[in-house]
C-alpha positions as CSV (number, residue, x, y, z in Angstrom):
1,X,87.9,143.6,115.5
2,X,88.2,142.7,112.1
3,X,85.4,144.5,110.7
4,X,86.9,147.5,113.1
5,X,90.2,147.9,111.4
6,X,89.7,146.5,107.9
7,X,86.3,147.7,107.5
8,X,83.0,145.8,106.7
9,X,83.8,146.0,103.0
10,X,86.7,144.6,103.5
11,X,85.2,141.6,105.4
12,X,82.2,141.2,103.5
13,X,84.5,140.5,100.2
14,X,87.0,138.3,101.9
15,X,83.8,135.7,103.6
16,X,82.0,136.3,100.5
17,X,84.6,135.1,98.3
18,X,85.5,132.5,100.4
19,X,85.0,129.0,98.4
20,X,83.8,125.6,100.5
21,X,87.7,124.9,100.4
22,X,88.6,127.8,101.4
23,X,85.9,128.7,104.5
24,X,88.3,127.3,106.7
25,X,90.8,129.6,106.8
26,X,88.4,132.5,106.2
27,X,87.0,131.4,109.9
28,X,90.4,130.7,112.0
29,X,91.9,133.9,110.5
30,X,88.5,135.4,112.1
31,X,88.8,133.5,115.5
32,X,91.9,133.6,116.1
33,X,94.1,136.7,114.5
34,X,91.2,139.2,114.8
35,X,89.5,137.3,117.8
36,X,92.4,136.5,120.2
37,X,95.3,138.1,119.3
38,X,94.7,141.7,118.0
39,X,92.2,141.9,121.2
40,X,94.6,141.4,123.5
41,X,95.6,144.2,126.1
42,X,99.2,144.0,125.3
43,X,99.2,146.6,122.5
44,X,96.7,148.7,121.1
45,X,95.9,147.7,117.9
46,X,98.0,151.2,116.3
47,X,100.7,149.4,117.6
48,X,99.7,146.0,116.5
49,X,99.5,147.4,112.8
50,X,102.3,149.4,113.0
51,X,104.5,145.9,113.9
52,X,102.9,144.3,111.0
53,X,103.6,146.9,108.0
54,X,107.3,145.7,109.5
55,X,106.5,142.0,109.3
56,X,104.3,141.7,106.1
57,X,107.4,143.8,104.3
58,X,109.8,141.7,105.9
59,X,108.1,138.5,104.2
60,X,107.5,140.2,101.2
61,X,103.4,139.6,101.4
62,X,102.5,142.9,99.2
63,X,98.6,142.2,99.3
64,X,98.4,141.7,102.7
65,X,100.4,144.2,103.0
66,X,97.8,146.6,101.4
67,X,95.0,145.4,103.1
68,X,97.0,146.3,106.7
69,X,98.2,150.0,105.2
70,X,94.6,150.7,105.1
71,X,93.9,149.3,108.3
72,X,96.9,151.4,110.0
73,X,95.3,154.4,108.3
74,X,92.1,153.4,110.1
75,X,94.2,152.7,113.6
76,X,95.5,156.0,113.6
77,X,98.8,155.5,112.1
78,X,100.1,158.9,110.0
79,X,101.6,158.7,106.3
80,X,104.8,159.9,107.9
81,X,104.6,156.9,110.4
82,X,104.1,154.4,107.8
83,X,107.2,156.2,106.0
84,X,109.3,155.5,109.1
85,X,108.8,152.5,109.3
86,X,109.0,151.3,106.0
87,X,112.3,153.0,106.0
88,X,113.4,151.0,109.3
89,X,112.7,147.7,107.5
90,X,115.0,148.6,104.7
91,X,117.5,148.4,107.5
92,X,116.5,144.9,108.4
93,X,115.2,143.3,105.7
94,X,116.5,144.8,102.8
95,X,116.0,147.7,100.3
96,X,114.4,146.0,97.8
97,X,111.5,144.8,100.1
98,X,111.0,148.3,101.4
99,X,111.0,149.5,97.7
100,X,108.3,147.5,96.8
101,X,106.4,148.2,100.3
102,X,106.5,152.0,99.8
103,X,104.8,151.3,96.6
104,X,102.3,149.0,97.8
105,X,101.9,151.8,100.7
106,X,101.9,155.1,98.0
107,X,99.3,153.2,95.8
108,X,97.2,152.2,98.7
109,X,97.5,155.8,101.0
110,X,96.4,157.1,97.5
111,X,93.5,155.0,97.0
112,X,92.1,155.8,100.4
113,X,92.5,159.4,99.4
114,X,95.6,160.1,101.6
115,X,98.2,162.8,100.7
116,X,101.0,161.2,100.1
């Protein structure tokens, strides 16, 4: 599931990179955020990223935050979509982390070779 919405690339640099200290983390984030939560039935994962460009503004977690705009983008999820709900969290959480998410989001859609 990883490789599915993050893309082998992706992957390949994160367990690649991955130091003896840090191989760990590399696998439980594996086993059990790709492996048994995002392949639940509950909510397809369009849904599942949608909920965490919410979350990962809400904490103010800009890389990871990248990494799941791209993965949205690859679930399905529109540039207007990732607008709205960008714009929700500045409801929520507070302007100034959806200021920096839309330009974590802008640079990203951008990079991918989105219209923004």
């Amino acid at each position: 599931m990883r490789r599915t919405v993050l893309g082998d690339a992706h992957v390949d640099r994160s367990l690649a990179a991955a130091t003896e200290f840090g191989r760990p983390i590399q696998e439980l984030v594996t086993q059990y955020c790709w492996g048994e939560v995002w392949t639940r039935e509950g909510l397809a994962p369009r849904d599942r990223s949608i909920i965490n460009l919410a979350m990962l503004t809400a904490l103010g977690r800009n890389h990871e935050l990248a990494v799941h705009v791209k993965g949205a983008v690859n679930n399905g999820v529109t540039t207007s979509e990732i607008q709205e709900v960008l714009l929700q969290t500045a409801i929520y959480v507070g302007v100034p982390a959806a200021l920096e998410s839309f330009r974590v989001a802008e640079s990203t859609l951008k990079e991918l070779g989105v219209d923004v």
